[in-house]
VOPAMAR-871877 format. One record per atom (N, C-alpha, C): x, y, z; residue in three letters. Coordinates in steps of 0.001 Angstrom, whole numbers. Example, Ala and Ser with C-alpha at 12.3 -4.5 7.8 and 13.67 -1.06 7.14 Angstrom:
! residues 2
<atom><X>13190</X><Y>-5690</Y><Z>7800</Z><residuo>ala</residuo></atom>
<atom><X>12300</X><Y>-4500</Y><Z>7800</Z><residuo>ala</residuo></atom>
<atom><X>13200</X><Y>-3300</Y><Z>7800</Z><residuo>ala</residuo></atom>
<atom><X>12850</X><Y>-2250</Y><Z>7080</Z><residuo>ser</residuo></atom>
<atom><X>13670</X><Y>-1060</Y><Z>7140</Z><residuo>ser</residuo></atom>
<atom><X>12900</X><Y>30</Y><Z>7870</Z><residuo>ser</residuo></atom>
This chain:
! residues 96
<atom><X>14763</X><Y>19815</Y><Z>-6841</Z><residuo>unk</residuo></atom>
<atom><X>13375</X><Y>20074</Y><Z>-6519</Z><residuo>unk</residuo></atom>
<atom><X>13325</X><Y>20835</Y><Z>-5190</Z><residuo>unk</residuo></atom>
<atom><X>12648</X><Y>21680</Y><Z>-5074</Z><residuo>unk</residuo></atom>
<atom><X>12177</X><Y>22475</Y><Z>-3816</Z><residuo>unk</residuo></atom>
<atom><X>11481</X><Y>21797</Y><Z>-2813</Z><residuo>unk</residuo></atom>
<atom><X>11739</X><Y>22346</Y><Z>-1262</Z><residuo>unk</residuo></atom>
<atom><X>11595</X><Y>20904</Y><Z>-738</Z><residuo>unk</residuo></atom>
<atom><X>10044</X><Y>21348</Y><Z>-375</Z><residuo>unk</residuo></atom>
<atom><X>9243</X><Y>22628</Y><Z>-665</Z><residuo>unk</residuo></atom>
<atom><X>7821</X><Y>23153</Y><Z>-699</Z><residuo>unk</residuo></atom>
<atom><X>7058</X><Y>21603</Y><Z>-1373</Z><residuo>unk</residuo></atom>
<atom><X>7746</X><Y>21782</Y><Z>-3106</Z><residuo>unk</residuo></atom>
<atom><X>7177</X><Y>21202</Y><Z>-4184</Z><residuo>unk</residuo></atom>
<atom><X>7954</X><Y>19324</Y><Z>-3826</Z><residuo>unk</residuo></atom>
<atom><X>8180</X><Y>18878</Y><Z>-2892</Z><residuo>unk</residuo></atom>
<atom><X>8842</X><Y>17551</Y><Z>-2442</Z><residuo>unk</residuo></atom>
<atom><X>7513</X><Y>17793</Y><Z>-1594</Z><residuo>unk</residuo></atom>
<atom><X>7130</X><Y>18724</Y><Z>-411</Z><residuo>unk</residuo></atom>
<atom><X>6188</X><Y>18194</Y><Z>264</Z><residuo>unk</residuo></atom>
<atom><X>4774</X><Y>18281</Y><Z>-260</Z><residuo>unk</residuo></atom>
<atom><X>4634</X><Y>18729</Y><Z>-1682</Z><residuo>unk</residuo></atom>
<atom><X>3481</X><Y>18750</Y><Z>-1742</Z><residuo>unk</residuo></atom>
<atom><X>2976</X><Y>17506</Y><Z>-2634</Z><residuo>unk</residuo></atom>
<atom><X>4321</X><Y>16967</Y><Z>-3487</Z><residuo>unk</residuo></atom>
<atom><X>4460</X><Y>15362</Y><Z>-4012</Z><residuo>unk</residuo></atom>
<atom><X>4249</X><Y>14503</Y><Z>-3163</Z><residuo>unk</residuo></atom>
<atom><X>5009</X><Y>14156</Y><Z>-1558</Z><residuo>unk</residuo></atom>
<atom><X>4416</X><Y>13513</Y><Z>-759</Z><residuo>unk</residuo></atom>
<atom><X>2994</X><Y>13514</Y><Z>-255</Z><residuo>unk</residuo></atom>
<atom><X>2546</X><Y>14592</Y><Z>-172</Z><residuo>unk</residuo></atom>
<atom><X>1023</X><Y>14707</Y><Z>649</Z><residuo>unk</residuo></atom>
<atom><X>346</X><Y>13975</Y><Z>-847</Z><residuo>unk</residuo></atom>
<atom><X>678</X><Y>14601</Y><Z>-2031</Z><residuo>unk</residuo></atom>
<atom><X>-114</X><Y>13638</Y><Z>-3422</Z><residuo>unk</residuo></atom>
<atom><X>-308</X><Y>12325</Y><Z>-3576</Z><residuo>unk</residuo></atom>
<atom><X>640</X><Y>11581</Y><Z>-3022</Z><residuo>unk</residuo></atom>
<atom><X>967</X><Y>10582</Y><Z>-2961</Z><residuo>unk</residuo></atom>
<atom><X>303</X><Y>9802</Y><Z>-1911</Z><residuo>unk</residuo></atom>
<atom><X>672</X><Y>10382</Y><Z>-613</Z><residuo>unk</residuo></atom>
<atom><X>-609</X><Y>9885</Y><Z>265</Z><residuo>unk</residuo></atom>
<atom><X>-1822</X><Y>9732</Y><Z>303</Z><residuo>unk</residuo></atom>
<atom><X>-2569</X><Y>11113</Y><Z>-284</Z><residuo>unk</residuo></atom>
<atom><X>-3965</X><Y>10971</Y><Z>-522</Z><residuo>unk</residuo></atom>
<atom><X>-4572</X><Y>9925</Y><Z>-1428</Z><residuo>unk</residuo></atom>
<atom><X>-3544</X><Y>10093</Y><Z>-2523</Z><residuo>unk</residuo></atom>
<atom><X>-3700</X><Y>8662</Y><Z>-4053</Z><residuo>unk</residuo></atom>
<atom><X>-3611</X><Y>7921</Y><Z>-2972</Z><residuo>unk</residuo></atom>
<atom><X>-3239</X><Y>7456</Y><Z>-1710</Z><residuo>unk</residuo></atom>
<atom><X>-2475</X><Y>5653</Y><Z>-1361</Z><residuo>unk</residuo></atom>
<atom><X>-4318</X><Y>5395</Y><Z>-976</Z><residuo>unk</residuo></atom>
<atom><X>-5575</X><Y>6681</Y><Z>-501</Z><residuo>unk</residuo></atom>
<atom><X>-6644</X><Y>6343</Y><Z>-184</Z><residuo>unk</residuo></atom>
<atom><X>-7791</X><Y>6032</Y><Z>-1589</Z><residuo>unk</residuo></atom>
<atom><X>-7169</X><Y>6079</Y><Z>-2462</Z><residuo>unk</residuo></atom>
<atom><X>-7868</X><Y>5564</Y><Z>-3482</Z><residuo>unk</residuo></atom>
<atom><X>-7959</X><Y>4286</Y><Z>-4145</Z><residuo>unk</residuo></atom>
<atom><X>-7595</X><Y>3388</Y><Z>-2797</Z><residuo>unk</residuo></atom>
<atom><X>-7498</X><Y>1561</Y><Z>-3178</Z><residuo>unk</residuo></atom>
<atom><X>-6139</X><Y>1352</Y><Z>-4039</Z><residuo>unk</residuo></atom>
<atom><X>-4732</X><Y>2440</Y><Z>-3554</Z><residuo>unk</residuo></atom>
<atom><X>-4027</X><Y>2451</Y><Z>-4612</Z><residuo>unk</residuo></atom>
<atom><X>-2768</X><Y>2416</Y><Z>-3430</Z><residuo>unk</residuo></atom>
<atom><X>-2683</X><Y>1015</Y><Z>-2882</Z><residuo>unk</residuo></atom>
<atom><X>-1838</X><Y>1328</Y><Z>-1580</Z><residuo>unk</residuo></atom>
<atom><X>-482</X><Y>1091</Y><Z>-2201</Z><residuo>unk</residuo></atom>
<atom><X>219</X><Y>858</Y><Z>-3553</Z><residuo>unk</residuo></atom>
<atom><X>1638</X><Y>875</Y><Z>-3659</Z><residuo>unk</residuo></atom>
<atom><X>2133</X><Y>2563</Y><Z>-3787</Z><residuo>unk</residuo></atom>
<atom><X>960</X><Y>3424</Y><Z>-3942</Z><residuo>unk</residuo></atom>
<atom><X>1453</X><Y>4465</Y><Z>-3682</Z><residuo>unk</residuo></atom>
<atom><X>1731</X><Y>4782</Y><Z>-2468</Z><residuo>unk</residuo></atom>
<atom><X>1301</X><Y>4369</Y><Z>-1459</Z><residuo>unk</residuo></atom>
<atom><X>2049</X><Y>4597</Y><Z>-136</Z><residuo>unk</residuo></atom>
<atom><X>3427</X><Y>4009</Y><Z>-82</Z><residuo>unk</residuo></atom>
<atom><X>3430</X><Y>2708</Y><Z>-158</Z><residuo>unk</residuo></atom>
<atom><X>4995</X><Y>2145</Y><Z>-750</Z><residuo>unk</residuo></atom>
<atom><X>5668</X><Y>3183</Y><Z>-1413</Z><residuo>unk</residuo></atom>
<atom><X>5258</X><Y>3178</Y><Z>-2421</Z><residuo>unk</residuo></atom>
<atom><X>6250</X><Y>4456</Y><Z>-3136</Z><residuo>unk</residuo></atom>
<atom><X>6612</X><Y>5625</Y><Z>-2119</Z><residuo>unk</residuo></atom>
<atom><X>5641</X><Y>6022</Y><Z>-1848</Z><residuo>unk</residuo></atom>
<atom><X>5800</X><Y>7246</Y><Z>-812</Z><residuo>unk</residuo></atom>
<atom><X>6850</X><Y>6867</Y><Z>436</Z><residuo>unk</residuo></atom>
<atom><X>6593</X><Y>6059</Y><Z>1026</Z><residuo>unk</residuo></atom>
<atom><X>7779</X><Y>5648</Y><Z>2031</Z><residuo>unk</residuo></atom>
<atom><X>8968</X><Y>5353</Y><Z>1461</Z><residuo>unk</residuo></atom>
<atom><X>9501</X><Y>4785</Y><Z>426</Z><residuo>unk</residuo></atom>
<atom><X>10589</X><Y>4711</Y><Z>-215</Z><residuo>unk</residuo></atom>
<atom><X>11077</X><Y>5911</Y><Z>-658</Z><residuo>unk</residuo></atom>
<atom><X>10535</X><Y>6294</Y><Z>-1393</Z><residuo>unk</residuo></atom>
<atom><X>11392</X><Y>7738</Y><Z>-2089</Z><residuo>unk</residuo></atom>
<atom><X>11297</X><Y>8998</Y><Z>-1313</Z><residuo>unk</residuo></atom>
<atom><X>10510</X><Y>8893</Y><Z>-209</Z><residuo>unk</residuo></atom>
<atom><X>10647</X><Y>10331</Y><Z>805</Z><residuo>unk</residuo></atom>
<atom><X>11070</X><Y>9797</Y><Z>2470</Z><residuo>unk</residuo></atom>
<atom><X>11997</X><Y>8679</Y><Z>2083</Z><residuo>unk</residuo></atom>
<atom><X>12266</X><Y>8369</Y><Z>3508</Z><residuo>unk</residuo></atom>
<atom><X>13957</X><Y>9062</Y><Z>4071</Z><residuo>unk</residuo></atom>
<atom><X>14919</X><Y>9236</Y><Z>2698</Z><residuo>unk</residuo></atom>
<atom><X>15374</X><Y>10204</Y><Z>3060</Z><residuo>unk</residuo></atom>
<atom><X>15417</X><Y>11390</Y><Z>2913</Z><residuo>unk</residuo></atom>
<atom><X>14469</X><Y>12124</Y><Z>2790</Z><residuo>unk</residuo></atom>
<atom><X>14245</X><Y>13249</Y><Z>2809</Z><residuo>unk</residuo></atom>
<atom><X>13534</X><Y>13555</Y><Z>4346</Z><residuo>unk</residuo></atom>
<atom><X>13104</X><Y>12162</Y><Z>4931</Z><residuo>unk</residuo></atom>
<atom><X>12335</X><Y>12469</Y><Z>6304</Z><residuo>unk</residuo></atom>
<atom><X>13144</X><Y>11984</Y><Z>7504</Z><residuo>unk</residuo></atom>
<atom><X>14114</X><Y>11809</Y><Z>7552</Z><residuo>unk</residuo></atom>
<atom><X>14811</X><Y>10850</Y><Z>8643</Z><residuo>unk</residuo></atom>
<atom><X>16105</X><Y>11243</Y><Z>8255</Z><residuo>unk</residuo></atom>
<atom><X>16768</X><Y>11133</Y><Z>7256</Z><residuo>unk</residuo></atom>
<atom><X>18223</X><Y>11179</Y><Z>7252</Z><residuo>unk</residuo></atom>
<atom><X>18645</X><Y>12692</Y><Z>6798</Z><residuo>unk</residuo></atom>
<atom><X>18153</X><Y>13760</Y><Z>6231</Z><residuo>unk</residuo></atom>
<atom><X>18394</X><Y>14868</Y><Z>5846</Z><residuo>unk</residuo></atom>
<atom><X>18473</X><Y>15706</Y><Z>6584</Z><residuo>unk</residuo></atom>
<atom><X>19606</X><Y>16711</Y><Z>7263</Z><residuo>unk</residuo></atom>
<atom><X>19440</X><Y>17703</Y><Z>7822</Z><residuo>unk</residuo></atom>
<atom><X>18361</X><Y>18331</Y><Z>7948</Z><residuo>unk</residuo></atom>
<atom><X>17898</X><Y>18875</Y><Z>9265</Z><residuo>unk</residuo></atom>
<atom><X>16885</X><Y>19676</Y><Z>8924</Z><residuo>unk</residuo></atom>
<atom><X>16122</X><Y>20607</Y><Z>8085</Z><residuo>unk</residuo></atom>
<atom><X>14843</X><Y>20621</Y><Z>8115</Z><residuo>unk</residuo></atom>
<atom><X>14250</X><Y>21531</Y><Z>7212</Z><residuo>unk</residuo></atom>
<atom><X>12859</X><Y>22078</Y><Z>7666</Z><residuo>unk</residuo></atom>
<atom><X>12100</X><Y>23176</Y><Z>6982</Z><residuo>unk</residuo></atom>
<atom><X>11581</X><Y>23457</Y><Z>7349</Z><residuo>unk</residuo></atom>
<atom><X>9909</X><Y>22278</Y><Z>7265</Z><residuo>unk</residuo></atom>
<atom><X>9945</X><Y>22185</Y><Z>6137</Z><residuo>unk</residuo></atom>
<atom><X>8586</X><Y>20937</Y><Z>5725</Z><residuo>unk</residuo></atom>
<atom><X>9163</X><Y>19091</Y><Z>6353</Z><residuo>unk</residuo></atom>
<atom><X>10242</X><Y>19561</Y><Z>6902</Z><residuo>unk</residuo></atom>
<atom><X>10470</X><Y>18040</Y><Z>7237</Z><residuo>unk</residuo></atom>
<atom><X>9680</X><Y>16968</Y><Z>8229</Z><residuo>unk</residuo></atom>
<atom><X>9194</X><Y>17882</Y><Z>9290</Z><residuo>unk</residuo></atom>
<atom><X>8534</X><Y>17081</Y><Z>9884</Z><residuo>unk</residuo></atom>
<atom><X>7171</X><Y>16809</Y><Z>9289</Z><residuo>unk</residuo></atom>
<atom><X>6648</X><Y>17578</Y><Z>8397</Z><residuo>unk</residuo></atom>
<atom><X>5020</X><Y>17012</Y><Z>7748</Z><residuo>unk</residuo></atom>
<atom><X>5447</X><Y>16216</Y><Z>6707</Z><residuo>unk</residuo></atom>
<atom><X>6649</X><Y>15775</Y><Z>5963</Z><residuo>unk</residuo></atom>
<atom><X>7311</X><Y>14792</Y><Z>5078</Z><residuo>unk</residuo></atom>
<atom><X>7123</X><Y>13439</Y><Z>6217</Z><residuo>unk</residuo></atom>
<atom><X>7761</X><Y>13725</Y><Z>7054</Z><residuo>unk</residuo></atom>
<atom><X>8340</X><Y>12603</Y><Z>8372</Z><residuo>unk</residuo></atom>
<atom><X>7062</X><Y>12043</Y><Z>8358</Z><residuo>unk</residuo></atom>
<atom><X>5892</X><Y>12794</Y><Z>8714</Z><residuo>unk</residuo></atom>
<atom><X>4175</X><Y>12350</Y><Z>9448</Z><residuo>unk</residuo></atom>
<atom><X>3598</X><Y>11510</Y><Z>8143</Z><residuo>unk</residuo></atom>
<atom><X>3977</X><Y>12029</Y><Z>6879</Z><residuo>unk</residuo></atom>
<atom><X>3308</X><Y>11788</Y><Z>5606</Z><residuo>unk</residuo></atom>
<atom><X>4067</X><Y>9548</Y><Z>5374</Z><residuo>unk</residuo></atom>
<atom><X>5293</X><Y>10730</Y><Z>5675</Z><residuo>unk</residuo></atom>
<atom><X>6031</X><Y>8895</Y><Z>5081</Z><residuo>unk</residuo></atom>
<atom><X>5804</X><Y>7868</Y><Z>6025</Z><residuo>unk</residuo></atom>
<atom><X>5436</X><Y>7961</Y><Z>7638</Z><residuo>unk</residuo></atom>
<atom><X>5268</X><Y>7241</Y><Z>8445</Z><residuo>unk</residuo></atom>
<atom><X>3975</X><Y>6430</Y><Z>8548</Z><residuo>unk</residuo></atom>
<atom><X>2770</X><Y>7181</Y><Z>8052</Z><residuo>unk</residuo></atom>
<atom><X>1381</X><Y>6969</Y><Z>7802</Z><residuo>unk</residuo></atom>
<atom><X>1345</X><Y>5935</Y><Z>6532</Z><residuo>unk</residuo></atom>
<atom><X>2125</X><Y>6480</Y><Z>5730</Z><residuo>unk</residuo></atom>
<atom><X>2332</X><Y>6062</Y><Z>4526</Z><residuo>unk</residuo></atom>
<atom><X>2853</X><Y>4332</Y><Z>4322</Z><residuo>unk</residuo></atom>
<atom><X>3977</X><Y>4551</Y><Z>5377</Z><residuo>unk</residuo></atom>
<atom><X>4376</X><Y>3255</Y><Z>5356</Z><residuo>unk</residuo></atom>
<atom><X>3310</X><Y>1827</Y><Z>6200</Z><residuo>unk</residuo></atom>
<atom><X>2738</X><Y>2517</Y><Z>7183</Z><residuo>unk</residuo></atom>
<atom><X>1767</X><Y>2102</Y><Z>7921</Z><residuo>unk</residuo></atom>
<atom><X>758</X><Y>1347</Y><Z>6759</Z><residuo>unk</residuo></atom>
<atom><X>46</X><Y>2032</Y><Z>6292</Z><residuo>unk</residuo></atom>
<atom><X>-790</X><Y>1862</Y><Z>5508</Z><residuo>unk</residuo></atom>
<atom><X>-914</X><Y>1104</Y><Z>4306</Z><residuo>unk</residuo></atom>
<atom><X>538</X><Y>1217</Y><Z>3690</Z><residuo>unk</residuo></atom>
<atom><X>1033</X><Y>191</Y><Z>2856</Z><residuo>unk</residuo></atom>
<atom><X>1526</X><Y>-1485</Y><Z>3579</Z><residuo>unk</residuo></atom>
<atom><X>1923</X><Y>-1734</Y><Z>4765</Z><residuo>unk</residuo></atom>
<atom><X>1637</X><Y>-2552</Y><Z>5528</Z><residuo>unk</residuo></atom>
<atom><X>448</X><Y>-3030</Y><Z>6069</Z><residuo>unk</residuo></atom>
<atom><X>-260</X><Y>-2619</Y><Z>6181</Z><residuo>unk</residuo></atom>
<atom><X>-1897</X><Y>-2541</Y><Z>6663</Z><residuo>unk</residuo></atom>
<atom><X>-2390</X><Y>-3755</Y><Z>5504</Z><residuo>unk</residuo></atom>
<atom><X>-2495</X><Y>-2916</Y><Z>4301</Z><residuo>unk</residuo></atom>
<atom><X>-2765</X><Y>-3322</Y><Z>3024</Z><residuo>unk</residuo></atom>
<atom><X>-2302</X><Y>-5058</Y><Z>2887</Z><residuo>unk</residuo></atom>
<atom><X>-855</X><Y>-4429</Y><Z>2868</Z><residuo>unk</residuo></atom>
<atom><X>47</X><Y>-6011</Y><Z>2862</Z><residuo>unk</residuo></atom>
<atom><X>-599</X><Y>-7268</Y><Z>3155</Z><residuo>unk</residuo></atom>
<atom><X>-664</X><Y>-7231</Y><Z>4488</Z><residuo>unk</residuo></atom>
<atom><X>-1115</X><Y>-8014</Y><Z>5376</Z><residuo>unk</residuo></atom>
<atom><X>-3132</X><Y>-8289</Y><Z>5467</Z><residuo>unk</residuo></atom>
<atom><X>-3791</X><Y>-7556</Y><Z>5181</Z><residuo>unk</residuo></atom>
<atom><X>-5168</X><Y>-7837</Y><Z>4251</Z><residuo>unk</residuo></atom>
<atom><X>-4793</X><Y>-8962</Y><Z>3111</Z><residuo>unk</residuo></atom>
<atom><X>-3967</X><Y>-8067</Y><Z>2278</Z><residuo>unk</residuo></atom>
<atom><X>-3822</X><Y>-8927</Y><Z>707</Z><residuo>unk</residuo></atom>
<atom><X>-3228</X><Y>-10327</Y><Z>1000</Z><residuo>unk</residuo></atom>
<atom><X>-2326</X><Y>-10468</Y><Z>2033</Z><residuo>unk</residuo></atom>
<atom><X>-1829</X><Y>-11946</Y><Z>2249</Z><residuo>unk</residuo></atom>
<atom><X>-2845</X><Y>-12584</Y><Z>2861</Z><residuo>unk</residuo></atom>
<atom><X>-3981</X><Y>-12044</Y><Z>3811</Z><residuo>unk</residuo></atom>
<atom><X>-4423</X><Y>-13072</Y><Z>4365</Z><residuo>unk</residuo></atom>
<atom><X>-5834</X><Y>-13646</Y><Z>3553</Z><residuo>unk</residuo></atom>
<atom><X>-6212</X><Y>-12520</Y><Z>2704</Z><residuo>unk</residuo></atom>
<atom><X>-7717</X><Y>-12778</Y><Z>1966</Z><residuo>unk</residuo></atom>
<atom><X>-6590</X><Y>-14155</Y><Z>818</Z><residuo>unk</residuo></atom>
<atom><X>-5536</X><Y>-13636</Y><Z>296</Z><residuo>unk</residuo></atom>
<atom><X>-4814</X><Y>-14974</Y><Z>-564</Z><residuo>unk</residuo></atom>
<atom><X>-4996</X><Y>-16526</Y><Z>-123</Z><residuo>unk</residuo></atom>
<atom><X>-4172</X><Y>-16149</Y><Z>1175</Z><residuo>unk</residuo></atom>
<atom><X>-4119</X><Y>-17549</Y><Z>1998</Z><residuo>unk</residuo></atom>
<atom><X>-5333</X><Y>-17709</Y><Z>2170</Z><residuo>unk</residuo></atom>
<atom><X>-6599</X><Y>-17416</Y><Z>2781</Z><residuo>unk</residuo></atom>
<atom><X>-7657</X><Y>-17550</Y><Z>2985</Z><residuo>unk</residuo></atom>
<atom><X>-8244</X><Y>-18400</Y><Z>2124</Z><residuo>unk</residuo></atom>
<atom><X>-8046</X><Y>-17446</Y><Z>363</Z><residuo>unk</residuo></atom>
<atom><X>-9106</X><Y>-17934</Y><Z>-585</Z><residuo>unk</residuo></atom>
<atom><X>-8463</X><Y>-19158</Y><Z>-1127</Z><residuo>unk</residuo></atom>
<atom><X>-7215</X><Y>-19404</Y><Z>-1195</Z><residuo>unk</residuo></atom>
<atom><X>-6214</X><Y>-20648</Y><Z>-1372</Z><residuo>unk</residuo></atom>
<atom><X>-6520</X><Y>-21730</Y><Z>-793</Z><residuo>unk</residuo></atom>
<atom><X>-6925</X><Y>-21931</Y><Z>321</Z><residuo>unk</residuo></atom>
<atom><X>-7496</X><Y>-22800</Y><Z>1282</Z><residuo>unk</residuo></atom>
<atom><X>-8983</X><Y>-23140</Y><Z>1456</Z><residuo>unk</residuo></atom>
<atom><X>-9467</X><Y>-22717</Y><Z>652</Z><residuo>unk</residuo></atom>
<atom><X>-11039</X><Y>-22127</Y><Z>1129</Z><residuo>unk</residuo></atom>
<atom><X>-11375</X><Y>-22515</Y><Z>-452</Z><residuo>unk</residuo></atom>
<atom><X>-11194</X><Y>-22528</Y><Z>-1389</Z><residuo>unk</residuo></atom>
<atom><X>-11921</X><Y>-22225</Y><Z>-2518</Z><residuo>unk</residuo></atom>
<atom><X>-12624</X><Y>-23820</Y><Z>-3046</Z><residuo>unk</residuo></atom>
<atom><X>-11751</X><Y>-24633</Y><Z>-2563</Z><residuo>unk</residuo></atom>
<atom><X>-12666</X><Y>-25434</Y><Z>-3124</Z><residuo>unk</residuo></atom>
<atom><X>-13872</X><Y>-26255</Y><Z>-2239</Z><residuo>unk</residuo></atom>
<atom><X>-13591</X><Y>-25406</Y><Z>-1047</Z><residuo>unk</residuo></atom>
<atom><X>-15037</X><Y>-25959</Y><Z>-382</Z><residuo>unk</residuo></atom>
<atom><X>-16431</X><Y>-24860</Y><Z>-344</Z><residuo>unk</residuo></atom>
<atom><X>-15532</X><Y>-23110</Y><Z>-825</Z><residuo>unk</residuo></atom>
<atom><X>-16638</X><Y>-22191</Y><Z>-1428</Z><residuo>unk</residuo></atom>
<atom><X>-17800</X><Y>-22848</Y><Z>-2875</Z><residuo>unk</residuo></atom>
<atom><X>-16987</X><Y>-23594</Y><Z>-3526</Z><residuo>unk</residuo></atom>
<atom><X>-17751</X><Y>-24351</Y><Z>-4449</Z><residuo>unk</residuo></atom>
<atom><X>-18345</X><Y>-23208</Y><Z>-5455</Z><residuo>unk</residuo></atom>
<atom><X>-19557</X><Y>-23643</Y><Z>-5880</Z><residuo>unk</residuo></atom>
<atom><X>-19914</X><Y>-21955</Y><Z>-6856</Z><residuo>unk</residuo></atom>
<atom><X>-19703</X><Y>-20636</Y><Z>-6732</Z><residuo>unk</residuo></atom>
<atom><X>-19922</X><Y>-20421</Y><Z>-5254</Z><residuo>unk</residuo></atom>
<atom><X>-19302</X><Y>-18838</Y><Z>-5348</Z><residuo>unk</residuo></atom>
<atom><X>-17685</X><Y>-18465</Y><Z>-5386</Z><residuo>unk</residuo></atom>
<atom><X>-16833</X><Y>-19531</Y><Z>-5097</Z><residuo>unk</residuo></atom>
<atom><X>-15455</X><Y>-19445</Y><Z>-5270</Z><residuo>unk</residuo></atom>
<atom><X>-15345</X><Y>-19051</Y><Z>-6789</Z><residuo>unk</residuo></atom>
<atom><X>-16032</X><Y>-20322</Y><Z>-7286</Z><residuo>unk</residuo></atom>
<atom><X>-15988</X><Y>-19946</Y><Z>-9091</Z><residuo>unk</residuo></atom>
<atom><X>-16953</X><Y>-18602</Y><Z>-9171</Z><residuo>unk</residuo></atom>
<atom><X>-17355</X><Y>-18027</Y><Z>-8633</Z><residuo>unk</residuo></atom>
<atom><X>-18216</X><Y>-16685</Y><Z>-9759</Z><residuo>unk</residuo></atom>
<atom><X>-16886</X><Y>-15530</Y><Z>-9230</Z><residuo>unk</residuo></atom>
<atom><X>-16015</X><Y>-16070</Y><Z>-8327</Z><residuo>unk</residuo></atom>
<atom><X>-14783</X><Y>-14621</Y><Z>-8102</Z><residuo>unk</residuo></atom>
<atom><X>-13838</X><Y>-14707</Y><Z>-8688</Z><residuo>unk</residuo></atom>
<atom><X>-13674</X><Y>-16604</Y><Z>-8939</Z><residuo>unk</residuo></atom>
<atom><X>-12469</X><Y>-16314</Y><Z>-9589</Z><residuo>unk</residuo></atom>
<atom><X>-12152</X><Y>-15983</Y><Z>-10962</Z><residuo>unk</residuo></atom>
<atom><X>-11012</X><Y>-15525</Y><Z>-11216</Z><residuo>unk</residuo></atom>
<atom><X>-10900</X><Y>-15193</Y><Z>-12536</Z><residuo>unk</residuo></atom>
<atom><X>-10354</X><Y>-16297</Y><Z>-13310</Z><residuo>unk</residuo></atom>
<atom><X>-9242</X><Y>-17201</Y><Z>-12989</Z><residuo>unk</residuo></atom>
<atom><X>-9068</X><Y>-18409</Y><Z>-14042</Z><residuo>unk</residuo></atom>
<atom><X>-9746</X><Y>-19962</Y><Z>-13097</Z><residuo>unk</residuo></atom>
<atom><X>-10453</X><Y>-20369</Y><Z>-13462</Z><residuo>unk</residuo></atom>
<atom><X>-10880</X><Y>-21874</Y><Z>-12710</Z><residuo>unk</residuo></atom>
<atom><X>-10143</X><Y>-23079</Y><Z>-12877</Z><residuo>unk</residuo></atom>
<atom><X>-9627</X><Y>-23383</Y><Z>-11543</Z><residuo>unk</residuo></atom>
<atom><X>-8183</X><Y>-24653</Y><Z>-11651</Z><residuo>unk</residuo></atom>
<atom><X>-9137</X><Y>-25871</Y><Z>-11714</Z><residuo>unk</residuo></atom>
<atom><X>-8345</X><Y>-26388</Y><Z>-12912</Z><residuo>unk</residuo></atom>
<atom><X>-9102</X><Y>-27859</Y><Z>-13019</Z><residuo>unk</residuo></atom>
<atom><X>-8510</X><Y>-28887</Y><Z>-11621</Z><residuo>unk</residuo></atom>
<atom><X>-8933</X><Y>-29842</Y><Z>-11756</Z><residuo>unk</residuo></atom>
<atom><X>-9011</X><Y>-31426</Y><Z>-11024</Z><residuo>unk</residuo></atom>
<atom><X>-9427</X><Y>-31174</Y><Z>-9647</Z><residuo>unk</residuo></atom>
<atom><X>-9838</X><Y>-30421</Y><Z>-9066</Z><residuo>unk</residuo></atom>
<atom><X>-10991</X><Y>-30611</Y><Z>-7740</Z><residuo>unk</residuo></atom>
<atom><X>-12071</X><Y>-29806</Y><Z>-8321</Z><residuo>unk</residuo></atom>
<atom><X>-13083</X><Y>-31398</Y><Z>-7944</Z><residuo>unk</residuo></atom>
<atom><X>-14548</X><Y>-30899</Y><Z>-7819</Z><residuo>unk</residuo></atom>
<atom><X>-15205</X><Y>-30005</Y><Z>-7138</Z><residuo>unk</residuo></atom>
């Protein structure tokens, strides 16, 4: 692959990670991390480098939202009471 058509897969990839679709940033930091850090120089390398760094950011960002709204609602749900039940999707029996 041309490393033009590599940077224009990364920037794709980034923009998708802003469409509530943050394992595409994951993806993006994984599969263009050596192409941004360990590869001899190039000419698109440093906007690969900016893309995968944001990228990885952001997919961490995410992470750490998704663990804490979990833990949150894990702890929390059975004193939310009805509105716990109108979010959740399966309702755990034996607490009232």
């Amino acid at each position: 692959m041309k490393d033009e058509d590599k940077l224009n897969l990364c920037r794709w990839y980034y923009k998708g990670g802003f469409c509530f679709l943050p394992f595409l940033w994951f993806l993006n930091s994984v599969w263009f991390f050596s192409e941004a850090f360990r590869r001899p120089h190039f000419e698109q390398q440093k906007e690969i480098k900016s893309y995968v760094i944001r990228s990885a950011v952001g997919a961490l960002l995410w992470i750490m939202i998704l663990v804490a709204w979990i833990v949150l609602f894990q702890l929390k749900r059975a004193e939310w009471g009805e509105f716990a039940d109108k979010i959740s999707f399966i309702i755990p029996t034996g607490i009232p």
